[in-house]
N, C-alpha and C positions, 0 to 999 in steps of 0.2 A: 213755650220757650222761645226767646228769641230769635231771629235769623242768625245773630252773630255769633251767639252760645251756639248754634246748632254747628254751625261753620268751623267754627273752632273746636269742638267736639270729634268731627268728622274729619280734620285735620289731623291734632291730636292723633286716632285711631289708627291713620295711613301711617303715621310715623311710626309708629308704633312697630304698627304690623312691618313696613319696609326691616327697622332694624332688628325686630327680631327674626324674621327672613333670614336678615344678611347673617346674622350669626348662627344661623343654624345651618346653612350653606355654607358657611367660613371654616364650619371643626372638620378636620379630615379624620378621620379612625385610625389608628393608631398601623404600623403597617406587619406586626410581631406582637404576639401575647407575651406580656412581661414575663420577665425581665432580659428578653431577647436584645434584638439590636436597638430600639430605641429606650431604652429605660434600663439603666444602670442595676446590677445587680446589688440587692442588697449584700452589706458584709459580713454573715452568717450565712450562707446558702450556699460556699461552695469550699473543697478540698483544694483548690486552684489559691495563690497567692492572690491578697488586692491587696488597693490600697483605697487610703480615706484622704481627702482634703482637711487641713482643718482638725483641731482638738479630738481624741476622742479619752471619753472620760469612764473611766470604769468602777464600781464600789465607791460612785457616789454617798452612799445612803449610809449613815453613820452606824445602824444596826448591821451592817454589814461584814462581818469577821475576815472574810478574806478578798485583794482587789482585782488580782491578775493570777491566773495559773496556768502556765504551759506544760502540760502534762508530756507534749513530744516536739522533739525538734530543739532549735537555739534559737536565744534571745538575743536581736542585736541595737545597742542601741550607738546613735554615732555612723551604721555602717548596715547597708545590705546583704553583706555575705557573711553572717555570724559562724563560728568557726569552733565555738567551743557555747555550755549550758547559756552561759552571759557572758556576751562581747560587747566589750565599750570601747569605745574609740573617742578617747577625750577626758577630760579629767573628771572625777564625778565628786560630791559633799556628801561626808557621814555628818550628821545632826547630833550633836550633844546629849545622853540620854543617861540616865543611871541605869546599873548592870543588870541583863538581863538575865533569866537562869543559864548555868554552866550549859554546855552545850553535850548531846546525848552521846552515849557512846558511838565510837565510828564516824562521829562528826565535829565541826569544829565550827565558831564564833568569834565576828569580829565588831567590837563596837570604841564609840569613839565616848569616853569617862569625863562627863563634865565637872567631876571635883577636880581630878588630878592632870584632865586636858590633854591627855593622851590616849592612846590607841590600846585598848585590853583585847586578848584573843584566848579562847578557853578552847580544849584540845581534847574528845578523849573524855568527858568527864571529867577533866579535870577543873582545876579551878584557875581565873584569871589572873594574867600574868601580862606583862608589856610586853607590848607585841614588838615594838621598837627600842633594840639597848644600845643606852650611851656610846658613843667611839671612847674605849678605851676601855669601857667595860666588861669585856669579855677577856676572862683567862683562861690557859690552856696549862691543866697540868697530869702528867702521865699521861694523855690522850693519844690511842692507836687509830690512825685512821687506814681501813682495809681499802686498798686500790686496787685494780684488775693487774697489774703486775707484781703484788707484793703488799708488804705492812711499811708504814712510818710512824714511826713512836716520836712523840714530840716529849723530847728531854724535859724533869724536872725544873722550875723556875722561868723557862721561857713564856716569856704572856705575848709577845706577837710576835709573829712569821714572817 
């Protein structure tokens, strides 16, 4: 081998050895077994409130039946101190969809009827009905309404109050 191949070789090698030296001298060890103080808790691991930066996406996967389920506690979205099951603070979009089944007894459903482009709500078992009626649309006839001081009977033929 040459002088210069050797020299350069031996070069090479010193470089070598220096940076990897330096970088093995450079890492310090961590100063806490995660996920103590330097490494962020993952967000499954504890009964304490966190929070995430950034999207987090849930029932990605299209075979997946259900996406989100809070079994305890309130949902808040819009707001930090949810206050009731689901708290929105802001306006939200129901999506257009044909009717789903009536809704079970003891419970109640609200979807938004993209034939007829209103609002249907199913009560009870019952069956769908518009959730929102006309102004003008509502009459009142022989109707007692009981109040904590007494009855009011709203007289025959009156339709508003």
């Amino acid at each position: 081998m040459s002088k210069t191949k050797s020299i350069a070789l031996i070069l090479g090698v010193l470089i070598m050895s220096f940076l990897i030296g330096y970088l093995i001298f450079a890492w310090t060890e961590p100063t806490a077994p995660p996920p103590e103080i330097n490494v962020s808790a993952p967000i499954n691991t504890s009964i304490n409130a966190q929070s995430k930066e950034g999207a987090l996406v849930v029932g990605a996967n299209s075979s997946v039946t259900t996406g989100l389920i809070v079994q305890y506690g309130n949902v808040g979205i819009g707001t930090t101190e949810p206050n009731t099951a689901l708290d929105l603070n802001g306006a939200f979009s129901i999506r257009s969809m044909s009717a789903p089944p009536v809704a079970p007894a003891g419970q109640g459903r609200i979807y938004f009827d993209s034939t007829a482009n209103k609002f249907m709500v199913s009560e009870n078992s019952g069956a769908y009905t518009d959730l929102v009626v006309a102004a003008g649309a509502v009459s009142f006839s022989n109707v007692t309404v009981f109040t904590s001081s007494g009855t009011f009977t709203v007289p025959a033929g009156v339709t508003r109050l």
